[in-house]
Structure formats: structure tokens, C-alpha cells
N, C-alpha and C positions, 0 to 999 in steps of 0.2 A: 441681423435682427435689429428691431426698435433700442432707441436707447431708452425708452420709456418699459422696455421688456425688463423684469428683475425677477429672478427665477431661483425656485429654493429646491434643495434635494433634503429628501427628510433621510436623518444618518439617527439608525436608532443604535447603533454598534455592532449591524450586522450587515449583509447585505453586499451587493456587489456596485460599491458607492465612485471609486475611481473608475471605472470604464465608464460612465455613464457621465461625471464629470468631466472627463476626458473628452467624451462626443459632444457637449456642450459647448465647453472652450473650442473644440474645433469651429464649433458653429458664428462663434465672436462672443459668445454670452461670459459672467465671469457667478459662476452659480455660487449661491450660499448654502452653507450645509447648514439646516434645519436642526436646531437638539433642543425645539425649548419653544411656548407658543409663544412669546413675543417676537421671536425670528418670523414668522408670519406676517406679522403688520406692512412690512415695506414691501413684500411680497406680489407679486401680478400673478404668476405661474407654479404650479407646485407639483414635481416629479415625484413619486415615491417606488425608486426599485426593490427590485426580491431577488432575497437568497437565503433559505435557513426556513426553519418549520412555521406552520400555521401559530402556535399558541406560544413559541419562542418570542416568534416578533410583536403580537399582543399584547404581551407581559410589558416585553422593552416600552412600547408604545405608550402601555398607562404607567408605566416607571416614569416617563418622560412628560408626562401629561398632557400629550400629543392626542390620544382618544377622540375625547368631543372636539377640539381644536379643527381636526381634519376632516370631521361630520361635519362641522359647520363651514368649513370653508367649503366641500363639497354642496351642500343645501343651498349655500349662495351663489351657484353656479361661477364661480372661478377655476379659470381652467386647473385642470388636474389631471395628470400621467401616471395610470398605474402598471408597473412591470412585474408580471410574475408574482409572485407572493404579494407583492405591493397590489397588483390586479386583485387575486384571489382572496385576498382580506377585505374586498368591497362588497364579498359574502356574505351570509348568517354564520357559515359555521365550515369547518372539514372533517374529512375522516382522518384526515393526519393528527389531531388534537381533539377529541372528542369531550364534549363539556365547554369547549373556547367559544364565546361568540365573537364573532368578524364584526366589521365595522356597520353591516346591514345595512349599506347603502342598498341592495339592490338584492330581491328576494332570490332564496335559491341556494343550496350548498355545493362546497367541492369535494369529490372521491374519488378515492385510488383508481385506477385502470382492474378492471378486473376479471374481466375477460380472457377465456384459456385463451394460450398462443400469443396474447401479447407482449412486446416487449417491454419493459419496466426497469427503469426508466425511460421516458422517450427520449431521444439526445441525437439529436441531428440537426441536420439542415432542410425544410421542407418549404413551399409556397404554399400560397393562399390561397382560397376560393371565395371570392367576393361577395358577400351576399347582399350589403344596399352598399349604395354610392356612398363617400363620405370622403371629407376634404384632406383626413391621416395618409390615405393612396391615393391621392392625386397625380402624382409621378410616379405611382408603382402599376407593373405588371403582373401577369398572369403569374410568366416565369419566374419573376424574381424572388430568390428562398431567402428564409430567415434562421436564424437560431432558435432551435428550441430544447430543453432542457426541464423535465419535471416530472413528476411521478404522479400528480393528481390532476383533475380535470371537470369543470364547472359543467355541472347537468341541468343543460338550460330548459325551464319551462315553458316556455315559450321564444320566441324568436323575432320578440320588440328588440332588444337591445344589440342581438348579435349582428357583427358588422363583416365578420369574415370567419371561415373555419380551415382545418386543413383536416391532411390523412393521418390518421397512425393506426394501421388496420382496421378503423373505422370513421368515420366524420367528428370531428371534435373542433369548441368553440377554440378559435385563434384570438380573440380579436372582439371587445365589446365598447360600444359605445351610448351614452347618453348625455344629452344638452352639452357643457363644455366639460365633461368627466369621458378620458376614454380607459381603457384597462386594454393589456396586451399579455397572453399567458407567453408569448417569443420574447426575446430577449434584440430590442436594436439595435444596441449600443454594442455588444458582439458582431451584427450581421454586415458590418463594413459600410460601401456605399451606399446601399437601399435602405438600412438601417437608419442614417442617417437623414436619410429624407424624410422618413418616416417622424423621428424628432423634430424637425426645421418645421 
């Protein structure tokens, strides 16, 4: 990667913050963990992974004064990776935290799976189904499965932003993209080689 690349991971005290550092350094990059908005400034790129509840990580966030900081860096079109809960927070709101509002980047809530017969939590390994061309699967295929792990799931209004979906007994968003902000409800940084590409 660029050496003009300088990449932050936002570490709000939760989250699955060492695997995703880990896939990074693999990459040559040498990431900053994020706890504070002046770590922003020297900033080019800004990953925010998930793990842990919708209104858990919100709280952490304006504990942090991190809130409007990553509205705004988002609005400025700076690239921005969001994973999983770190994705799902670019929402209004979820059914896992009722009352929390999300970052509102992007209209639309997340809810439980709730459909008899299915599985809950989803937690496997599944592929993707493409839905526009976009330069995060440039070297990825049909076959190639990812990690996926979560109990809730963005009920998309539309189908401007969505970039790929998979199965779990029915079609569900994988994968959202807008200007340089993408959101990923799979986890890369688990999913080994293809995962990896996916980050680079």
C-alpha cells in the first residue's frame, strides 16, 4: 500500500479490534487505533469494526466523542469501512436497542431475523451475490464465501446502495456501498484469503 496511506481503526472498547489489525499489518499498513477525535486529523482512511450491541457501541461512541466526528468524516467523503455493527450503525436505528439512534448516515433500520424456521444466529460461511459491479470485488468470485455472524439484518428500501446480498433462508443485504463509505454486515478479517482482498 501507499505510504501516503495512514489508516485508523476506531477502538471504542469493544469490538473485534485485533483480527482486523492483524489483516491490516499483514497488508504493510501499521493502523492507529482511533479513541479520540483529534486521532482523526492525520488520518487518509477509517475502518470501523463490530461486535457487541447496537446501543452498547453508541453510548461507547458519544462517551468517546466520536459521534459527529465520523458523521463528518463520512459527509466528506473519506473513505470509510464499516464491519458488522460498525456497518449496521450507518442506520437510523435497530431492534436490538430500541430508542438508540444510529449514525443516520444512510435511511433505513436493522431487525431481528424473524421469520419461523430460521436460524438465529446466522454464523457460517456463505458467498455472495453481486448485485452492481464495484471495485471492493474486483478479485472476488461467485464461489468465494465469507464469514458471517449476526442476528439482525438491514431491511433495505430500496436497492441504490446495496452492492451484494447472500442466503440465509432468504435474500439478505451482505454488502453496501455509497461514494467512498462501504458497510459489510460479513466479517473479512475472519474470511482468510478473499477476505483480505476485500480490505487491500
Amino acid at each position: 500500500m501507499s505510504s501516503e496511506i495512514k489508516i485508523g481503526v476506531i477502538d471504542y472498547g469493544g469490538g473485534n479490534i485485533r483480527s482486523l489489525v492483524q489483516a491490516l499489518e499483514k497488508l504493510g499498513t501499521s493502523p492507529e487505533l482511533v479513541t479520540s477525535p483529534e486521532k482523526l486529523d492525520s488520518l487518509s482512511h477509517l475502518f470501523f469494526p463490530g461486535q457487541g450491541a447496537f446501543g452498547d457501541c453508541m453510548a461507547k461512541l458519544q462517551g468517546l466523542q466520536l459521534v459527529e466526528p465520523i458523521f463528518d468524516w463520512i459527509h466528506q467523503d473519506k473513505p470509510f469501512f464499516g464491519i458488522c455493527v460498525g456497518y449496521q450503525l450507518l442506520f437510523e436505528g435497530s431492534d436490538e436497542s430500541p430508542g438508540t439512534r444510529g449514525l443516520s448516515i444512510l435511511e433505513g433500520n436493522v431487525v431481528r431475523f424473524r421469520e419461523e424456521g430460521i436460524k438465529v444466529p446466522h454464523m457460517g460461511w456463505n458467498n455472495l451475490r453481486f448485485k452492481k459491479s464495484h471495485p471492493l470485488f474486483a478479485n472476488i468470485h461467485a464461489n468465494d464465501h465469507f464469514y458471517f455472524v449476526h442476528s439482525y439484518e438491514f431491511k433495505a428500501f430500496t436497492e441504490k446502495e446495496v452492492i451484494a446480498t447472500t442466503d440465509h433462508a432468504k435474500e439478505i443485504v451482505a454488502a453496501i456501498a455509497k461514494d467512498n463509505m462501504v458497510g459489510l454486515q460479513f466479517h473479512p478479517e475472519k474470511s482468510q484469503i478473499q477476505g483480505l482482498k476485500i480490505i487491500k
